[in-house]
N, C-alpha and C positions, 0 to 999 in steps of 0.2 A: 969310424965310418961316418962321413959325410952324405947327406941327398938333399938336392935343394926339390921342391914339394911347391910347385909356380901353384896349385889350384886346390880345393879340398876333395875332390877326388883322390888327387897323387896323393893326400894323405888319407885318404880310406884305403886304398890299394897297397899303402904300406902295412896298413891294421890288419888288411888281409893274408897280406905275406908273414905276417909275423904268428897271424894264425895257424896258417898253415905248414911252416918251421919247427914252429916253439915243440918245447920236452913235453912230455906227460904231465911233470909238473915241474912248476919255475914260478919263477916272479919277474916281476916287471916295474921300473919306477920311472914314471913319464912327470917331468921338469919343465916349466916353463910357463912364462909369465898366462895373469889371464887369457884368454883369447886365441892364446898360442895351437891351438888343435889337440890337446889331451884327451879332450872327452871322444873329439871327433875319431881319434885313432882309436881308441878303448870300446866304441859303439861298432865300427866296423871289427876289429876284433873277435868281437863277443859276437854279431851277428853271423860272421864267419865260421862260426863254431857251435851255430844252430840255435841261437836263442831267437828265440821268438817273442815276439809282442813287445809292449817297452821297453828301449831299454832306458832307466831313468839315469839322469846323472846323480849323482851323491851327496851334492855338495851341501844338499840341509837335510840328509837320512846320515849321512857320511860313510855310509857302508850299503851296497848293492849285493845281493847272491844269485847265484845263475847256474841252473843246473845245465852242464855243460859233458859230452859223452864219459870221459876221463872219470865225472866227481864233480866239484863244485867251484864257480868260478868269484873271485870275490870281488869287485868294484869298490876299490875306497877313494875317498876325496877329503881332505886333513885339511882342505883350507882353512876351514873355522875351528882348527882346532888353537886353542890359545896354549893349553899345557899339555903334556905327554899323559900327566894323569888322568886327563880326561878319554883314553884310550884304553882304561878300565871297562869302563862302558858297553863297550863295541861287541867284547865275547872273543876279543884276539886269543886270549890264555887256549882257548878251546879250541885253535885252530885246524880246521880240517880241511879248505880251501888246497885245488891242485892245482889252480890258477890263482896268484895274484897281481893285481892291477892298482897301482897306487899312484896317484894322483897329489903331489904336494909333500911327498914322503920324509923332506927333513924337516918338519915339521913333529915327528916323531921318534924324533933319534935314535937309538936303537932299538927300539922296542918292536921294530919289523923284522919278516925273515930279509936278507940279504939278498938286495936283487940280481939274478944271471943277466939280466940287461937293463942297463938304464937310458933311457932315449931322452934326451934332451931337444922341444921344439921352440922355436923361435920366430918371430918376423923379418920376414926378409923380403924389402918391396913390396910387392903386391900380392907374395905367396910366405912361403914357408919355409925351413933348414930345419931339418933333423939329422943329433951328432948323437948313434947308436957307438955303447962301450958296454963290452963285455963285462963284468967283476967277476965271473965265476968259471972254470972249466967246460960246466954246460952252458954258458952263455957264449962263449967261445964256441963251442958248436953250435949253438944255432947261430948265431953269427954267419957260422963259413955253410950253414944249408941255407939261410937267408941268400947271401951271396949269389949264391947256386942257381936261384929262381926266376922264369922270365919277369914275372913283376918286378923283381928286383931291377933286371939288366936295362927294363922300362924307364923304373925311376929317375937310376943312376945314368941316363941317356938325356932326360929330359931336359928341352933347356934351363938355363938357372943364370 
C-alpha cells in the first residue's frame, strides 16, 4: 500500500488512523531515512491514543513508555544503536509493551518482536510517500480496517 503524504499533517492523520485501526497489541516498524516523518507519525499515534504531555522522541533515551488504555506503549529509536548487544540495556528480555513503535529497527536484527506492519517513509518533493506492508496475519487486518477508514480514503485522494 502506497500514500503520497504532500504536508505533515497528511502524516499525522496517517498516525492517527493507524491508531485508531491497529490490534490490541502489535508492532510497528517505521523506516526511513532522517527527516523522513517517523517520529512525526509515532507522536500523533501515541497522541491518538491519549498520552498526554511530552511526547519525547528517543533518539538519546532510545526507549520512550506510555501508558496507553490497552497496557503500555513502547517508543524506541535504535539509531545510535552501534551493536545489537547494546539492546541488553534497554529491559527488551522483560517485555511487557502492547504497543510497539520502532524507529530504525534493522538496526537490531532479530532481537525485536516481528512487526504486523512495517511503514516505510520517504521524500518525495516537497512532501512525503509512505509504503505500509503487512508481515503478519494481524497486520493484514489492520491493513484492510485501515483501508476501510475516511482518513484513509482522505489520504489516498490526496494530490501526490
Amino acid at each position: 500500500m502506497r500514500l503520497q503524504l504532500p504536508d505533515s499533517e497528511s502524516t499525522e492523520a496517517l498516525g492517527r488512523a493507524l491508531a485508531d485501526t491497529r490490534p490490541a497489541q502489535a508492532a510497528m516498524h517505521l523506516q526511513g531515512d532522517l527527516g523522513a516523518g517517523k517520529s512525526t507519525l509515532a507522536r500523533a499515534l501515541l497522541r491518538r491514543l491519549g498520552v498526554e504531555g511530552a511526547i519525547r522522541s528517543p533518539t538519546y533515551t532510545l526507549i520512550e513508555r506510555y501508558p496507553i488504555p490497552e497496557g503500555e506503549a513502547w517508543h524506541l529509536d535504535l539509531y545510535r544503536i552501534g551493536d545489537v548487544g547494546e539492546l541488553d540495556f534497554l529491559g527488551l528480555d522483560d517485555a511487557v509493551a502492547t504497543l510497539w513503535l520502532v524507529e530504525w529497527p534493522e538496526r537490531a536484527g532479530s532481537a525485536l518482536p516481528r512487526p504486523d506492519l512495517r511503514v516505510e517513509l520517504g521524500m518525495d518533493g516537497n512532501g512525503r510517500v509512505a509504503r505500509l506492508a503487512a508481515e503478519t496475519g494481524q497486520g493484514q487486518q489492520w491493513l484492510a480496517r485501515l483501508s476501510a477508514t475516511a482518513e484513509f480514503a482522505a489520504l489516498s485522494s490526496a494530490p501526490g
